[in-house]
Structures are given as structure tokens and as C-alpha cells.
C-alpha positions as CSV (number, residue, x, y, z in Angstrom):
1,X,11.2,69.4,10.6
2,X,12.4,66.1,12.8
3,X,12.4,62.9,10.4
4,X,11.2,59.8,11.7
5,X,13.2,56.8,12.5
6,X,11.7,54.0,11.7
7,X,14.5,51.7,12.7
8,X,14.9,53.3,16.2
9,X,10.4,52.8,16.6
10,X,10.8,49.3,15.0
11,X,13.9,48.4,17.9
12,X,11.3,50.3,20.5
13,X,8.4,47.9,19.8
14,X,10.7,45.1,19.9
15,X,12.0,45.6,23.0
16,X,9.1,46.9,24.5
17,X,7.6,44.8,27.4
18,X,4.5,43.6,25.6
19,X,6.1,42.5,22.6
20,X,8.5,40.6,24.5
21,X,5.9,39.1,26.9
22,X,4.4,37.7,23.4
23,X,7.7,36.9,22.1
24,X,10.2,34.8,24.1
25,X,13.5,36.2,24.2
26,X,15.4,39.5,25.4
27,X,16.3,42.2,24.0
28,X,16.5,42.2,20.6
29,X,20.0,42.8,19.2
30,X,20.1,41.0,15.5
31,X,22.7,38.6,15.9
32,X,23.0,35.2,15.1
33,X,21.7,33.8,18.6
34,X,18.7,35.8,18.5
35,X,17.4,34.7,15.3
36,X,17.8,31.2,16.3
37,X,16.0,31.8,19.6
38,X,13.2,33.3,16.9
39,X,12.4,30.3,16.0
40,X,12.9,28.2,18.5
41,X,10.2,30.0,20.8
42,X,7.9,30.6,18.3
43,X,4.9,28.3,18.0
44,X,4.8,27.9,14.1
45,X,8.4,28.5,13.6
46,X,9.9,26.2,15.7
47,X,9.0,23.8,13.0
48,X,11.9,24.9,10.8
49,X,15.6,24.1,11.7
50,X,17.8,27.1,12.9
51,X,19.9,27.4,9.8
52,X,19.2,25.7,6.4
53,X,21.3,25.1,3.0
54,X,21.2,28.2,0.4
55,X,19.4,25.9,-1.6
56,X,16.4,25.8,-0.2
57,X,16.1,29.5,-0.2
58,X,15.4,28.8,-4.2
59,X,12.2,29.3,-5.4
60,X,13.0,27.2,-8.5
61,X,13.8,24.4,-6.3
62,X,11.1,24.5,-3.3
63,X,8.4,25.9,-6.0
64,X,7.3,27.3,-2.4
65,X,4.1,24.4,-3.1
66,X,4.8,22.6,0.8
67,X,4.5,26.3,2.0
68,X,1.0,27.4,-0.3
69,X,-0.2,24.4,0.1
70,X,-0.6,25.1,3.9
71,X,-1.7,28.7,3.1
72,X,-4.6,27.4,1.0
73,X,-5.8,24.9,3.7
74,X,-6.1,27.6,6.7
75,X,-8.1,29.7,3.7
76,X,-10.2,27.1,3.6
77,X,-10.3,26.5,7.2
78,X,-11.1,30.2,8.0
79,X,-13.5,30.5,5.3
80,X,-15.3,27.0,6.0
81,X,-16.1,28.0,9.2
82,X,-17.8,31.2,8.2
83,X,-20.0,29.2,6.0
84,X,-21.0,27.3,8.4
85,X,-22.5,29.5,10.1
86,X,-25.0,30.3,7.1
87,X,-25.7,26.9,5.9
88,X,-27.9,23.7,6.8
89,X,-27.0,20.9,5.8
90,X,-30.7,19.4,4.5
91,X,-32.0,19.1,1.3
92,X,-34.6,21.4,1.7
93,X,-32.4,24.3,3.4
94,X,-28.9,23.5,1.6
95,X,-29.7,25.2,-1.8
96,X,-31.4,27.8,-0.4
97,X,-29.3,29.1,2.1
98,X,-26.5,28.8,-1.1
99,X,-28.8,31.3,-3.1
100,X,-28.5,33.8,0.4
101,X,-24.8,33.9,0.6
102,X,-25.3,34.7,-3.2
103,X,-27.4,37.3,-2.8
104,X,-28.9,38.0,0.8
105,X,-25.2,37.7,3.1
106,X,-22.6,40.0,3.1
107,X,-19.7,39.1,1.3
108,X,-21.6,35.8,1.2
109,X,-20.9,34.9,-2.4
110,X,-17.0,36.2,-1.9
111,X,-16.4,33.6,1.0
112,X,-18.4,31.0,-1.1
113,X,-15.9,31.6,-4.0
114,X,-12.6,31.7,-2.1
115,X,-13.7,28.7,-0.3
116,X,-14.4,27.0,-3.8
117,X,-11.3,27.9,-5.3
118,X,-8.8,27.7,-2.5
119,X,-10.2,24.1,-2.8
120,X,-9.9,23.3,-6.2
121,X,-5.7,25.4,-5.4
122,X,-4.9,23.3,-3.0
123,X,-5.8,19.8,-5.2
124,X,-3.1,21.3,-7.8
125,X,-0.7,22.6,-4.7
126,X,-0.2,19.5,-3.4
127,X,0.1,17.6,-6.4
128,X,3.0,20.0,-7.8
129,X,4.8,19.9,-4.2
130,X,5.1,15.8,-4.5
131,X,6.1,16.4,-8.1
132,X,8.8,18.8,-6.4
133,X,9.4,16.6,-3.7
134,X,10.1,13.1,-6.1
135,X,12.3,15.3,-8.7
136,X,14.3,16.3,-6.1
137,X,14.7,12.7,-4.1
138,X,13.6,14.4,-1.0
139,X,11.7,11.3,-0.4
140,X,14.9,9.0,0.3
141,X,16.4,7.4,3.5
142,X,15.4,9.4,6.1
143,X,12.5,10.4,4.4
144,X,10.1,7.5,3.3
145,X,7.9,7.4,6.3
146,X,7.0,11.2,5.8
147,X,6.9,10.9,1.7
148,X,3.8,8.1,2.6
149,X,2.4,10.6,5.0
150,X,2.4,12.9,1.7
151,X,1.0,10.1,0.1
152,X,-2.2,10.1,2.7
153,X,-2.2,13.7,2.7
154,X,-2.6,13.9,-1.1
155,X,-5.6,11.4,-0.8
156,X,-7.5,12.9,1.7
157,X,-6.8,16.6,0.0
158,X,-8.7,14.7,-3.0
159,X,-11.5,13.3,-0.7
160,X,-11.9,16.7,1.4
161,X,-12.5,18.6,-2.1
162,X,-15.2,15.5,-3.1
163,X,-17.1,15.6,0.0
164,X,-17.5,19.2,-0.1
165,X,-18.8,18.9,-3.9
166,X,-22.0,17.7,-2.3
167,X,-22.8,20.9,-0.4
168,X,-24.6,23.3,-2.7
169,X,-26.8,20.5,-3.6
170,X,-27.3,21.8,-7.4
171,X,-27.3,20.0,-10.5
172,X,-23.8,19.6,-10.8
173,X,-23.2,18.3,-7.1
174,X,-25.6,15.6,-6.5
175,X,-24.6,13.8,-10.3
176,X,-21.0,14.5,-10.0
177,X,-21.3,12.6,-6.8
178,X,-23.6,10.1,-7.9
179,X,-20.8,9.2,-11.0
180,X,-17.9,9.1,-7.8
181,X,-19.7,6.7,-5.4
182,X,-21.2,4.3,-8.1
183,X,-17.5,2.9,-7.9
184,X,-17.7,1.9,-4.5
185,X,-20.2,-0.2,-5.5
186,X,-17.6,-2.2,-7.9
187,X,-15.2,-2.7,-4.9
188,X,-14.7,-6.5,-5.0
189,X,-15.7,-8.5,-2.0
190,X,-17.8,-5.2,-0.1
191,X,-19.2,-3.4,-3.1
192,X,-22.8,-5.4,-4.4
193,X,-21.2,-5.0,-7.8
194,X,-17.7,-6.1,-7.3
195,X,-16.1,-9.7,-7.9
196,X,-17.1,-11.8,-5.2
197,X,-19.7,-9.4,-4.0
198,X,-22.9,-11.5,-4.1
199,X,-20.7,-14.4,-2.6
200,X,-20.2,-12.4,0.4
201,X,-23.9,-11.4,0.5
202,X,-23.4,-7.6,-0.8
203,X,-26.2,-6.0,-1.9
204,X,-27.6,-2.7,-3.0
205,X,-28.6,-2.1,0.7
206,X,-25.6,-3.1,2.9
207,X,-22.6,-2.9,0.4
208,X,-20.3,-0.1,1.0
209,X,-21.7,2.4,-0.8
210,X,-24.2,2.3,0.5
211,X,-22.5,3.0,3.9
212,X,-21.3,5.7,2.4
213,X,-24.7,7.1,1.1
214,X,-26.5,6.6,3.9
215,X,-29.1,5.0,1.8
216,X,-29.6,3.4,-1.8
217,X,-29.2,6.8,-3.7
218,X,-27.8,10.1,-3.2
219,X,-30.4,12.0,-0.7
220,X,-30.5,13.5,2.8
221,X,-28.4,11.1,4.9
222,X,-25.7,11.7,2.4
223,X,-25.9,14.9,2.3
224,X,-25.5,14.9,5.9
225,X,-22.4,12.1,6.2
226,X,-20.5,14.2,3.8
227,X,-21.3,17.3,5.6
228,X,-19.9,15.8,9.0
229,X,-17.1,14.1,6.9
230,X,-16.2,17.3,5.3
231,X,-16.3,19.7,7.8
232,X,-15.4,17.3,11.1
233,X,-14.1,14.1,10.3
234,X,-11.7,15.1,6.9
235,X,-9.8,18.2,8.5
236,X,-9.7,16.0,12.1
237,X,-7.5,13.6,10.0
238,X,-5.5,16.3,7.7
239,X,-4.5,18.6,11.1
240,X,-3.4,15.6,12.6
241,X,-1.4,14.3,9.7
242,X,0.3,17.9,8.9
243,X,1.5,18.1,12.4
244,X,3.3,14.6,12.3
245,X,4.1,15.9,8.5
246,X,5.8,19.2,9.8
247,X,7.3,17.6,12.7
248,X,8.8,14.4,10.5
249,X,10.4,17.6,8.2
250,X,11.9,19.1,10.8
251,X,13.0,15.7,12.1
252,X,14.8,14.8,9.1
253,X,15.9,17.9,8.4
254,X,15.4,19.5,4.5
255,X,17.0,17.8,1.8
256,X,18.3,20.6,-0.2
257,X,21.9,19.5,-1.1
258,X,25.2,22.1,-1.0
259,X,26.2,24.0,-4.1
260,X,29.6,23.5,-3.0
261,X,31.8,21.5,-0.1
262,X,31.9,22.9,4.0
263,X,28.5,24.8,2.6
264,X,27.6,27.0,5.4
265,X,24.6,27.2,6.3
266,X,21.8,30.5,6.2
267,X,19.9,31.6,9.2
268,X,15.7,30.3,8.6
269,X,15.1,34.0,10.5
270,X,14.5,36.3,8.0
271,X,15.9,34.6,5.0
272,X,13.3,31.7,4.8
273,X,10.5,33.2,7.0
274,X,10.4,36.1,4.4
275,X,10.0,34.0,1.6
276,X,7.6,32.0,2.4
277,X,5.3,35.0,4.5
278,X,5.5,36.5,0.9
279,X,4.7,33.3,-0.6
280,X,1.5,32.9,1.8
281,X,0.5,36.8,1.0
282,X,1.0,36.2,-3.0
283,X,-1.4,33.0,-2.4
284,X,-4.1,35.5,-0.3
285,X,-4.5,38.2,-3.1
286,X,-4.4,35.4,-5.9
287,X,-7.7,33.8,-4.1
288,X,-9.2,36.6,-3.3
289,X,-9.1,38.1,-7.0
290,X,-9.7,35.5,-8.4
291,X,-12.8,35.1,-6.4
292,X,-14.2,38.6,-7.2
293,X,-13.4,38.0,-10.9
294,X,-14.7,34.6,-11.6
295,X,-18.2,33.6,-9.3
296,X,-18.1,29.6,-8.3
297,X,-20.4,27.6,-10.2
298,X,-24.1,26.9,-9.5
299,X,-26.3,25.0,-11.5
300,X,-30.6,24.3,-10.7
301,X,-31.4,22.7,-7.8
302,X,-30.4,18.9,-7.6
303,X,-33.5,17.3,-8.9
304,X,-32.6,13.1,-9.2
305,X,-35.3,12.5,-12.0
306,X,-33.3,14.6,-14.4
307,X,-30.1,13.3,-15.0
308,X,-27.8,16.0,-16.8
309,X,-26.1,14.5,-20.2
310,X,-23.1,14.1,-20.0
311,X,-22.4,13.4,-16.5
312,X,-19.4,13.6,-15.1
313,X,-17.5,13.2,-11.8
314,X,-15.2,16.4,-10.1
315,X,-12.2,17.2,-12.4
316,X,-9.9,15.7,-10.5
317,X,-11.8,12.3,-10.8
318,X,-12.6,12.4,-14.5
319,X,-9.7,10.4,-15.5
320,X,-11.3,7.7,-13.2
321,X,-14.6,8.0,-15.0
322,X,-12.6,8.1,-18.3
323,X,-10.7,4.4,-17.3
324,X,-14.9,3.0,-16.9
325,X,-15.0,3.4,-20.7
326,X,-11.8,1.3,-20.9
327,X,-12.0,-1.3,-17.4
328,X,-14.9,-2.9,-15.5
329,X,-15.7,-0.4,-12.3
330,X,-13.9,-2.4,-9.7
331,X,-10.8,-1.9,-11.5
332,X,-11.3,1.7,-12.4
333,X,-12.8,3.1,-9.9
334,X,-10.9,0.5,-6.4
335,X,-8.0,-1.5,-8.1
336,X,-6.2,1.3,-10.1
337,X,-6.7,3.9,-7.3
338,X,-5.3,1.1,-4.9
339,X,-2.6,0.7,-6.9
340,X,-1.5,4.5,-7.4
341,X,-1.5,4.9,-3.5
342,X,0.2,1.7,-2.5
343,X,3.1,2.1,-5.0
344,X,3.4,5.7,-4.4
345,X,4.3,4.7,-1.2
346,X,6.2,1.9,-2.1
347,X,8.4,4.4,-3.9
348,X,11.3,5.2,-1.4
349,X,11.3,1.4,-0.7
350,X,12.3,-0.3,-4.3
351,X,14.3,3.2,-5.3
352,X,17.8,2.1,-4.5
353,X,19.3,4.6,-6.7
354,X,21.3,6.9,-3.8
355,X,22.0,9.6,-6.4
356,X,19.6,12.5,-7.2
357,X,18.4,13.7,-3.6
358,X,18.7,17.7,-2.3
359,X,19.0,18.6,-6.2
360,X,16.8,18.3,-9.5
361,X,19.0,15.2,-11.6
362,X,16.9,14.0,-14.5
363,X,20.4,12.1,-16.2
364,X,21.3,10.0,-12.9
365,X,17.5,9.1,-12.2
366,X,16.4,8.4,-15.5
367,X,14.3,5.4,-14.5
368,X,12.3,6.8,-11.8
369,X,11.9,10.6,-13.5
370,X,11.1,9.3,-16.3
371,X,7.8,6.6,-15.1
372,X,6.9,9.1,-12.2
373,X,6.2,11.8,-15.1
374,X,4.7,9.5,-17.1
375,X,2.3,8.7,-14.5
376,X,1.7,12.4,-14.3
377,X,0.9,13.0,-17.6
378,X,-1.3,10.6,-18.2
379,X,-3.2,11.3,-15.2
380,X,-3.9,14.9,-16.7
381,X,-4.4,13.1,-19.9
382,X,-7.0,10.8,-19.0
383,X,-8.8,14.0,-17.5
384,X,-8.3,15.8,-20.5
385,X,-9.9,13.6,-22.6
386,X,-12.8,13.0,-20.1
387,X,-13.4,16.6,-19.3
388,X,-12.9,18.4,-22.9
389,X,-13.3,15.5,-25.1
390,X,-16.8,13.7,-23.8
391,X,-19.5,15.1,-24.9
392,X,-23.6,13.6,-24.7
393,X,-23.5,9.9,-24.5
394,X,-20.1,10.2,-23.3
395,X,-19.2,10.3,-27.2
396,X,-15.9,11.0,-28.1
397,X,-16.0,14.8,-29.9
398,X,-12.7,16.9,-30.8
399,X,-12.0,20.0,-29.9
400,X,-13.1,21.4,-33.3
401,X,-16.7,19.3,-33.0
402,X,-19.7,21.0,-31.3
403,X,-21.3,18.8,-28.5
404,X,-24.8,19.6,-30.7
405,X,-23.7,17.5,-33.0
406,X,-25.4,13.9,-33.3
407,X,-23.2,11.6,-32.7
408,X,-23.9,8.0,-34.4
409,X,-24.2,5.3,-31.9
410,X,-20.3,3.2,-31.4
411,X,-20.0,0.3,-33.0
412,X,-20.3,-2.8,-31.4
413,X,-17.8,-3.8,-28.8
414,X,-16.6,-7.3,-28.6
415,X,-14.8,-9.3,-26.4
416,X,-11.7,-11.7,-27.6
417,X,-11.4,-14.4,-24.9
418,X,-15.1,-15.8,-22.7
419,X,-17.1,-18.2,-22.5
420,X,-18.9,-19.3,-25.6
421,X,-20.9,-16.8,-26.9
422,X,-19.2,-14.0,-25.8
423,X,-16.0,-13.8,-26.7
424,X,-14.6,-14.8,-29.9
425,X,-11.9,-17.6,-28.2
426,X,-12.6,-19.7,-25.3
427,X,-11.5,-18.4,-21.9
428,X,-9.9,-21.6,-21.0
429,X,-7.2,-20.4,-24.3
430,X,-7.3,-17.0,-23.0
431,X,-6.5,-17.6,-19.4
432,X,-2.8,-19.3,-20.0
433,X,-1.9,-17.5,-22.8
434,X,-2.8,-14.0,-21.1
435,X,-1.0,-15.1,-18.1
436,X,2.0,-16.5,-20.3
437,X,2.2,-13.4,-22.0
438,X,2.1,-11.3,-18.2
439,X,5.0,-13.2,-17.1
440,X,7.2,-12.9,-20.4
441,X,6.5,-9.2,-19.8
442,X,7.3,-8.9,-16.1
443,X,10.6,-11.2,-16.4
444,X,12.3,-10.8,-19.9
445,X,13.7,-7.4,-19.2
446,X,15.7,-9.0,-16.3
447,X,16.4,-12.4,-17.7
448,X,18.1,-10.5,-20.5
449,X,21.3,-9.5,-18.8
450,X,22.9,-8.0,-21.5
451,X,21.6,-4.2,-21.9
452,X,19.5,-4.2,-25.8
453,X,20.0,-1.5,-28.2
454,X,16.9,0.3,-27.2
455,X,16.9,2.1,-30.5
456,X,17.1,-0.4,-32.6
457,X,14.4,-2.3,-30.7
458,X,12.1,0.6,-31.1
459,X,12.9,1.1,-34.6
460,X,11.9,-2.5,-35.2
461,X,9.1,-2.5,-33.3
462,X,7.3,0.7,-34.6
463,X,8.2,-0.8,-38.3
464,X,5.9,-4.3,-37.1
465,X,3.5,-1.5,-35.8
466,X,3.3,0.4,-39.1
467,X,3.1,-2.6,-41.3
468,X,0.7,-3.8,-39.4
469,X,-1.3,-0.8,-39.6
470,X,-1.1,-0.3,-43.3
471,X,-2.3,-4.0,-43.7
472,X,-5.2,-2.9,-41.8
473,X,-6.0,0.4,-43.6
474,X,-5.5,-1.6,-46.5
475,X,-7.8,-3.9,-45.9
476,X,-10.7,-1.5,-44.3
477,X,-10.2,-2.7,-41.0
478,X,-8.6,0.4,-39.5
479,X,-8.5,4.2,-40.6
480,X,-6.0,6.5,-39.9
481,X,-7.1,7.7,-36.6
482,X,-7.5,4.6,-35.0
483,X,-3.9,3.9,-36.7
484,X,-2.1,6.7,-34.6
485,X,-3.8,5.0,-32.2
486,X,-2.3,1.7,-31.8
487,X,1.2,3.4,-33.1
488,X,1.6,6.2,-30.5
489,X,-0.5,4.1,-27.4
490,X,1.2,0.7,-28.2
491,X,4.3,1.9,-29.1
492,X,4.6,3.8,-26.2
493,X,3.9,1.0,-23.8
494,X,6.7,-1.0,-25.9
495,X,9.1,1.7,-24.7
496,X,8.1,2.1,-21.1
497,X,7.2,-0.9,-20.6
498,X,10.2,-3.2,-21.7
499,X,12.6,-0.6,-23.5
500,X,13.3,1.8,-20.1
501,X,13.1,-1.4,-17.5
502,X,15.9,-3.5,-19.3
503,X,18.0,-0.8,-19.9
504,X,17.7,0.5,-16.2
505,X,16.2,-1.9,-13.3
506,X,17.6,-5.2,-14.1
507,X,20.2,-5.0,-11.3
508,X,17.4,-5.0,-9.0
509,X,17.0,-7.3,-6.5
510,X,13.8,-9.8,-7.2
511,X,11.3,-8.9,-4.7
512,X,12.4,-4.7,-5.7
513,X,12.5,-6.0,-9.2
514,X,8.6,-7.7,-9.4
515,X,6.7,-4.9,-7.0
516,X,8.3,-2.4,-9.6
517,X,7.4,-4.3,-12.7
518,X,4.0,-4.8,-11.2
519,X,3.7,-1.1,-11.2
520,X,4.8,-0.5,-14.4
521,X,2.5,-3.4,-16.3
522,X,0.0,-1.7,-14.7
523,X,0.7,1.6,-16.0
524,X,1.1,0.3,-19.3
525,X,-1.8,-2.1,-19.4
526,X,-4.3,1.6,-19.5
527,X,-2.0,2.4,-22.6
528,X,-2.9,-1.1,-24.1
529,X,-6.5,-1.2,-22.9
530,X,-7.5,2.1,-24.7
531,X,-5.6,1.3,-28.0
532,X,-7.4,-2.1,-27.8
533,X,-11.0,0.1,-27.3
534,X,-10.2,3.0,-29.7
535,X,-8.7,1.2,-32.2
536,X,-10.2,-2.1,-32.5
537,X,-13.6,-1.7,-30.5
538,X,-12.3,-4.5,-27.8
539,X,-14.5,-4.3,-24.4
540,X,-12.5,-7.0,-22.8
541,X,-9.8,-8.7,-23.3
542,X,-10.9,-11.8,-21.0
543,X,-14.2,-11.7,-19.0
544,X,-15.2,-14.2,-16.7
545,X,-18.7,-13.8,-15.9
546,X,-19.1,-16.6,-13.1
547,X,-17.0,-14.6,-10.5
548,X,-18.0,-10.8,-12.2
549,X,-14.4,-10.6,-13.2
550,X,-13.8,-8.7,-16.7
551,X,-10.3,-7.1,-17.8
């Protein structure tokens, strides 16, 4: 009985005239040449270079998250545009026609799901490629430009996955979005809200939430704009920037560094096509059984006279709602989102460490590693604690402590420097001494040329800490929780905020050396501002009511 050979069909098909009037090239003879004319004429592959380093073959050092990430956004592309052609974007159409993919449409609740979660993939995809990317200094000379484009991309991902929270119109939509855009209001100078708002004639009618709303409150003409933005506007932007994304990377070529000296290189055709074809498939069949195994959530139709308790923004914006407890809105919700963009992108411009880039170096980058996690963590932190540990009232409950549990009222808050009345110390005390003790912070780690023993500072510091804690306790000012509080959060900002910079950036230049410290006070003032609210039951440090200005 003849055997078939498959390597003789597979050569047949390759060289047949409709494969290669498909597929540039001539025959097909497996050499060197003609894998490198495989990518080159090939409309998605001519992206990659011809050869790369055996490096970047790794998947513990690509993660393969540039690669899924892609995979998840043409899943939601192919699968937003199938919903699209079942759904209507008004309030009295939108739930309903989410309640016939459930039940009425064929395969109408799978698409809804995979659409849901390829979303909620991606927002985790492209977070753990930049992670990648900065651990591995790919965003260094040549490379800044396309690490802000990341940057943008990252942002948008965020804003494409909020917009399309609106959709279902349910419960869970319409006060999830409510909770996001109330902090447009607090943008200073354009939100009705925001410092300086009322002197630039903002109100609850022509501020900028209200441009994006489409109205006063959450209702038809926002359910429309983020419909248009969501399914036109968004992706418009995204394709556009993953073009000049893909292009910059190919541009700039990969940063994977050699193992060794006169490296050579590895043909992209198979060795890195395969991987990440295999990557893309792995990403398919997670999505789609995940999608028959766990059903996207739907809650009752949105209904804006009953307002669900506790409400809460998307996951992914939870540790913004968190920081409202802690800040005033225009800092929470505008200034410390500002903040995290700008500097990200500011990264590859004040990094002047030239070590660390092709290869994972935790030892030679201590600095940046270290402060870039940081900011990680406590990103996922601050949604931790806002998602799993907010309960009704937006009460503080532990993991062990059922959310049917009463919870007393908070004590009263108090502020320590205003105006008379409402803080306990005058403002005009507060003012220089808060901005005397800002400046000592931002310039004493560089003014102090020699390098400190940063143990023995910390040791010395957590002992003031400690004393000062068991005066408290002592004296039935503090318990033991809100101890741990001020030790870990307080101590912690000790370390990363003065410890780590005047051990390691010092030698900076003075413009590099401020826009860093800037970031880094910042970071540290969330640290400070919760121990001040958890521990002592401070609402602000200094509020200025004249110009709406509380921190």
C-alpha cells in the first residue's frame, strides 16, 4: 500500500502556481535567501527584521505579551464587529438586544463573552509587555520615541475597555461609569469642580464632563458618544498608533542583547514566526474557553434612581476611586493620572544609566527597577484594597469580615493646616512650612554628596517610628493597626523616597535630577497621604478653600 509523502505534497503546494501568485517569491528551496524573501514580501511579516538575536527567540525574555497583546486586539476587532451587527446603541434597545445575544442569537452570548474577556486580556497584556519592555531597557536610545507610543497605546487600551463598559447598559455599566467621569468634573481650569473652574466660568453644563456625557448625567447621548468612541473613534487611533508602533520596532531593530561576542544571528522564518503563530493560537483557545466556562457579567437594567452600594468604577480604575478617599478629585482622578503618563514617558529621557538594555539586569539598574515596580505594585495595591476591601459606604472590611456587617460610621476627619475654623493651624503656617519641607525632600538627597549608610539610616528611622508609635498606643491615640500603618506606609516612603535617591541618582544632572525627584515625591506622597488617613483620620493636610485647592 503506497505511503504518502507529505513533504513531497507540502513542496507541491508551495510551488504550485496559485500559492506562489499569493506568495511572492520562486520556487521554494529552504535556504537562507528564501526565508528572508518570506518576510520581506509578506504583508504582516515584513514587519520583523530578516534575522534576529537568539535571545529574542526566549519566551522568558519576550513573555510573547507585544505578540498576545496584538492577538487579543484583532479578537476584539473580529468579534466587535459581529456585535455590532445585533446591537443598538439607545437606551431603550441597548439592554434588550444584550438579553437576545444571551438568549435569542446564535453563539450570541459566546461572542459577547470573548469580546468581554479578550478586553479585560488585553488591559493585563499590555501592562505585562511594558513591564517586559522597562526590565529589559528596551526602551533606551533608539527607542524612546516608540516606548511613549507604548505609553499612548497603554492609555487608550484603558480608555477602549471604559467606553465599552457603557454598552450593556445594566446596573453595573451606567454606575461604574458614572464613578469614572465624575473626575472629569474635578479637572482644574475645564472641570465645574476643579480649582479655578468657576473662575473660568465652568459649570455643570459646559465643563468637560459634561462634553463627555453629552448631557448633565449619564443617559442617551452618552451612551451614544461612547458607542461612536468605542467602536469608531478609539480603534481609529489604536490601528493607527500600532502601525507607527510596529514600524518604529522594526526601525530600531529588537533590543535583545547577544549571549556571547560575533553572536550570529537566527533566521525570523520559521524560528520566530512559529513562536509567536503558536503564541497567537494558545491566546485563541484560552478566550474561547474561557468564554464558554465563565458567562460575562450582567446585572438589572441601568435604572439611575437606584444607586447600587458600593459603587465602584472598572477594575482597572479602582485604584483611582481608592486615591478619592485619600486626595480631592482633581488630583485623583486628572493630576495623578497626568503625572503617571507624562513621567512614563519621560522615562527614557532622565534614565542615563547605559547598562541593562537587550537583557533582564535588576543589580546594574537598581534605581529604575526598583521605583518602576514599585509603581506597579502599588497600582495593583490600590486596586486591591478598592475592589476586595470596600465594602457598603465604601467602609473598609477585611477579607475575613462579611460586607453584611454594620459598619460604624468613621470618625471624624480633620484637617491640620486652613483657614480658621477648619484646620487646626493657620494656612498662612502651613503654606511655607509644607513647601520648606517639599524642597528639603526634593534636594537633600543630592546636596549630600557623600553616599549615607542606608542601613543605618533606616534602622534609625523605623526606631523614631516605633517609639513614636508606642507613645501613641500608650497614650490611646493609636492602636495597633493604625500602628503598622504609619510603620510600614511611612517607613516605606523614608526608604524610596530619600534612602534609594541618595544612594543612586545624585550624579544626575539638575534638570534630570528635579523631573525625577518630582516623580518620586509624588509616588511617595500616596504612601504619606493614606498613613496620614488611616492612621490619624487626616482629610487634608492643607486646604485652601478660596481657589478649591485641598491636598
Amino acid at each position: 500500500m503506497p505511503t504518502l509523502d507529505l513533504e513531497k505534497i507540502k513542496k507541491e503546494i508551495i510551488d504550485s502556481q496559485l500559492w506562489r501568485s499569493v506568495f511572492r517569491g520562486g520556487v521554494w528551496k529552504d535556504t537562507p535567501r528564501d526565508r528572508a524573501g518570506h518576510i520581506i514580501g509578506n504583508v504582516w511579516l515584513h514587519l520583523h527584521p530578516v534575522k534576529v538575536r537568539p535571545r529574542a527567540l526566549e519566551w522568558l525574555y519576550t513573555w510573547g505579551m507585544g505578540g498576545i497583546s496584538f492577538a487579543l486586539y484583532l479578537i476584539l476587532t473580529l468579534t466587535g464587529v459581529a456585535l455590532m451587527f445585533y446591537y443598538r446603541p439607545t437606551i431603550g434597545l441597548a439592554y434588550r438586544d444584550i438579553k437576545d445575544l444571551e438568549f435569542a442569537v446564535t453563539l450570541g452570548m459566546f461572542l459577547r463573552n470573548a469580546h468581554r474577556w479578550a478586553a479585560q486580556a488585553m488591559v493585563v497584556a499590555v501592562i505585562a509587555h511594558m513591564v517586559r519592555v522597562f526590565l529589559t531597557g528596551a526602551y533606551k536610545k533608539p527607542r524612546e520615541f516608540n516606548w511613549g507610543i507604548g505609553v499612548l497605546l497603554l492609555t487608550l487600551t484603558l480608555f477602549l475597555s471604559f467606553t465599552g463598559y457603557l454598552l450593556p447598559w445594566d446596573q453595573l455599566a451606567i454606575w461604574a461609569v458614572t464613578v469614572g467621569t465624575n473626575m472629569a468634573g474635578a479637572t482644574p481650569v475645564l472641570g465645574n469642580e476643579g480649582p479655578l473652574g468657576s473662575l473660568m466660568g465652568m459649570r455643570i453644563n459646559n465643563d468637560v464632563r459634561f462634553t463627555l456625557l453629552g448631557g448633565t448625567m449619564v443617559g442617551e447621548n452618552t451612551l451614544l458618544r461612547f458607542y461612536v468612541m468605542h467602536c469608531v473613534a478609539v480603534p481609529l487611533v489604536v490601528g493607527i498608533l500600532l502601525i507607527l508602533h510596529f514600524w518604529r520596532i522594526r526601525k530600531d531593530s529588537f533590543s535583545a542583547a547577544p549571549y556571547v561576542a560575533n553572536e550570529e544571528k537566527v533566521d525570523v522564518w520559521p524560528h520566530l514566526v512559529k513562536r509567536e503563530y503558536i503564541a497567537a493560537a494558545a491566546t485563541v483557545i484560552f478566550i474561547m474557553i474561557w468564554s464558554i466556562l465563565q458567562d460575562a457579567p450582567l446585572e438589572a437594567i441601568a435604572n439611575p434612581n437606584v444607586t447600587t452600594n458600593p459603587s465602584k468604577a472598572p477594575w482597572y480604575f479602582v485604584g483611582l476611586q481608592e486615591l478619592l478617599v485619600y486626595f480631592d478629585p482633581w488630583i485623583a482622578g486628572v493630576v495623578m493620572p497626568g503625572l503617571i503618563v507624562v513621567g512614563l514617558i519621560a522615562i527614557p529621557y532622565i534614565d542615563t544609566n547605559p547598562k541593562g538594555v537587550g537583557y533582564y539586569a535588576w543589580k546594574e539598574r537598581p534605581f529604575a527597577n526598583t521605583m518602576f515596580m514599585l509603581g506597579v505594585v502599588m497600582w495593583f495595591a490600590l486596586i486591591y484594597i478598592g475592589y476586595a476591601l470596600r465594602g457598603p459606604n465604601y467602609a473598609w472590611y477585611w477579607p475575613w469580615e462579611s460586607w453584611f456587617l454594620n459598619k460604624p460610621a468613621p470618625p471624624p476627619t480633620w484637617s491640620v493646616f486652613g483657614p480658621k475654623g477648619v484646620g487646626a493651624y493657620s494656612m498662612l503656617i502651613g503654606i511655607p512650612l509644607l513647601g520648606a519641607v517639599g524642597a528639603a525632600w526634593m534636594l537633600l538627597p543630592k546636596l549630600i554628596q557623600k553616599e549615607l549608610d542606608g542601613k543605618k539610616l533606616m534602622g534609625g528611622f523605623l526606631g523614631l517610628l516605633a517609639l513614636f508609635a508606642a507613645v501613641g498606643m500608650a497614650m490611646g491615640r493609636m492602636n495597633a493597626t493604625q500602628a503598622g500603618f504609619l510603620l510600614f506606609l511611612v517607613g516605606a516612603s523614608f526608604y524610596y523616597g530619600f534612602v534609594l535617591p541618595q544612594r543612586h541618582i545624585r550624579t544626575l544632572d539638575w534638570p534630570r535630577y528635579l523631573v525625577t525627584m518630582v516623580l518620586v515625591t509624588s509616588t511617595m506622597s500616596i504612601l504619606l497621604k493614606m498613613c496620614a488617613s488611616l492612621a490619624f483620620d487626616i482629610k487634608y493636610v492643607l486646604t485652601i478653600p478660596a481657589l478649591s485647592m485641598n491636598f
